[in-house]
C-alpha positions as CSV (number, residue, x, y, z in Angstrom):
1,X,63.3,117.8,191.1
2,X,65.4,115.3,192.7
3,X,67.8,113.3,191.4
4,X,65.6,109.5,191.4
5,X,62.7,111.8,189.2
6,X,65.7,113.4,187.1
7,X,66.8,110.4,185.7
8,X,63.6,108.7,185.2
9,X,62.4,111.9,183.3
10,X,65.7,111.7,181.4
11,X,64.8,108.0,180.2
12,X,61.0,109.0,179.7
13,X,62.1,111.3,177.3
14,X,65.0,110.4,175.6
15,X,66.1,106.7,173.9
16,X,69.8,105.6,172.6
17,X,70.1,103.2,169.5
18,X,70.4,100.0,171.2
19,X,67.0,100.1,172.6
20,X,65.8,101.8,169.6
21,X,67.2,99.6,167.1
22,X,65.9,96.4,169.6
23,X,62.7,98.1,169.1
24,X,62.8,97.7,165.9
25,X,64.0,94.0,165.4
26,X,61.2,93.2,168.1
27,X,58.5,95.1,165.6
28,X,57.3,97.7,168.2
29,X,55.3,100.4,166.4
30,X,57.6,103.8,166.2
31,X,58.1,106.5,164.0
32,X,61.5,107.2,163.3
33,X,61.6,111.1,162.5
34,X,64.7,112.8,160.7
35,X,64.2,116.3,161.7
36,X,67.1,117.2,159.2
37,X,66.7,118.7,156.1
38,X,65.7,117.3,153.3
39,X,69.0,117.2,151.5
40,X,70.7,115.8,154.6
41,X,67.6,113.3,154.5
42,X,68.5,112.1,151.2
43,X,72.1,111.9,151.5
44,X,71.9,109.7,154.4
45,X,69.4,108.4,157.2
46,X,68.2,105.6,159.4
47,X,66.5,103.4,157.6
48,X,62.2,103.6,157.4
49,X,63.3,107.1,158.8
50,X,60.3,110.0,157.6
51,X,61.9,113.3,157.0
52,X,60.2,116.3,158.6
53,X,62.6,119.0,158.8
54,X,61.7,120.3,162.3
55,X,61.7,124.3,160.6
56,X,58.4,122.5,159.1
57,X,57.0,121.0,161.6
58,X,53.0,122.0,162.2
59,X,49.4,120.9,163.2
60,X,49.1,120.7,159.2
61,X,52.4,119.4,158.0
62,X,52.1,116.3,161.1
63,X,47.9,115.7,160.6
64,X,48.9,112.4,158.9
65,X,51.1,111.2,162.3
66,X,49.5,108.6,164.7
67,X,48.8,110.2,168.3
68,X,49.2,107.1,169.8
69,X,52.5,106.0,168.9
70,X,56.1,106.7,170.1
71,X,57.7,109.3,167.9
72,X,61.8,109.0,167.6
73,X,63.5,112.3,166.8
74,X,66.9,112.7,165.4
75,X,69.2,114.9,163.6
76,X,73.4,114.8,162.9
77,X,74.3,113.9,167.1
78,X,75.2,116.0,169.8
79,X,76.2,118.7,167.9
80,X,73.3,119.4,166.5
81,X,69.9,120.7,168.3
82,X,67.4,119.3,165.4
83,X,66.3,116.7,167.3
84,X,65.4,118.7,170.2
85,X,63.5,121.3,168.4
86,X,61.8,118.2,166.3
87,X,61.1,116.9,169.4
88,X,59.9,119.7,171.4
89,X,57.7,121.1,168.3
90,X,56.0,117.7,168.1
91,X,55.3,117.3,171.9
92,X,53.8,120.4,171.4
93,X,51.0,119.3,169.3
94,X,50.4,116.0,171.7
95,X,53.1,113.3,170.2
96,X,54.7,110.7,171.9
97,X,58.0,111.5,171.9
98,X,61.4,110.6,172.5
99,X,64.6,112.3,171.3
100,X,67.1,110.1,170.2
101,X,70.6,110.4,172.1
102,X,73.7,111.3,169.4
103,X,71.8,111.0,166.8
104,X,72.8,109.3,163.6
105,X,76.3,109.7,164.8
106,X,76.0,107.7,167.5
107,X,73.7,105.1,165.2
108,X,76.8,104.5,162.9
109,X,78.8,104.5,165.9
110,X,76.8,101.4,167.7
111,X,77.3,99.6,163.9
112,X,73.9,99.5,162.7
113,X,73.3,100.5,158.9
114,X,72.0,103.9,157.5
115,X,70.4,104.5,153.8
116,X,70.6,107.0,151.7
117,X,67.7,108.3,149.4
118,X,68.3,105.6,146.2
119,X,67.8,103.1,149.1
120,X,71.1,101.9,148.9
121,X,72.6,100.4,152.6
122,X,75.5,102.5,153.7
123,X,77.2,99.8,155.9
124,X,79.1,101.4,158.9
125,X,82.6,100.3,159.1
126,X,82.5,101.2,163.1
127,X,82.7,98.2,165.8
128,X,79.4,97.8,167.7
């Protein structure tokens, strides 16, 4: 591979939270798809996030998923691979996917809001 089809792969297959959260505001269907567990789910996540812990993850525990829409996967941030096997286990069954670069982390980092499970706004206090 050279390095022109290296970095378009690398966009093809992953996203950052500007563009996803720009997404978002512009109302482009995705999935966004907390591959935590569920107690890290309800303690805190992105909001209209879907928790399926990526140990979970099959052709029966995904049969109510869209095909053809883009699938997000995240977990804690680059210390954590649970976006990568989320993401990897739902390519694997013919999603659209993208992995989402530093996860959460880097989602409170860029200032946007996460939620925890009472559906409360957990405001970051980070400058975006």
């Amino acid at each position: 591979m050279d390095q022109v089809a290296f970095y378009q792969a690398k966009l093809a297959w992953e996203t950052d939270s500007w563009d996803v959260y720009e997404s978002l505001q512009r109302g482009e269907a995705l999935i966004l798809v907390d591959g935590r567990s569920s107690d890290a789910y309800a303690r805190e996540t992105i909001p209209g996030a879907i928790n399926l812990p990526h140990r979970t993850i099959t052709a029966a525990s995904t049969a109510h998923l869209p095909k053809d829409q883009l699938l997000v996967a995240f977990c804690d941030g680059i210390g954590c691979n649970g976006s990568t096997r989320t993401a990897l286990k739902l390519a694997e069954l013919g999603f659209q996917v993208k992995e989402l670069m530093g996860g959460i982390d880097w989602w409170k980092r860029d200032g946007y809001a996460t939620t925890a499970a009472a559906g409360q706004q957990i405001v970051c206090g980070c400058e975006g």
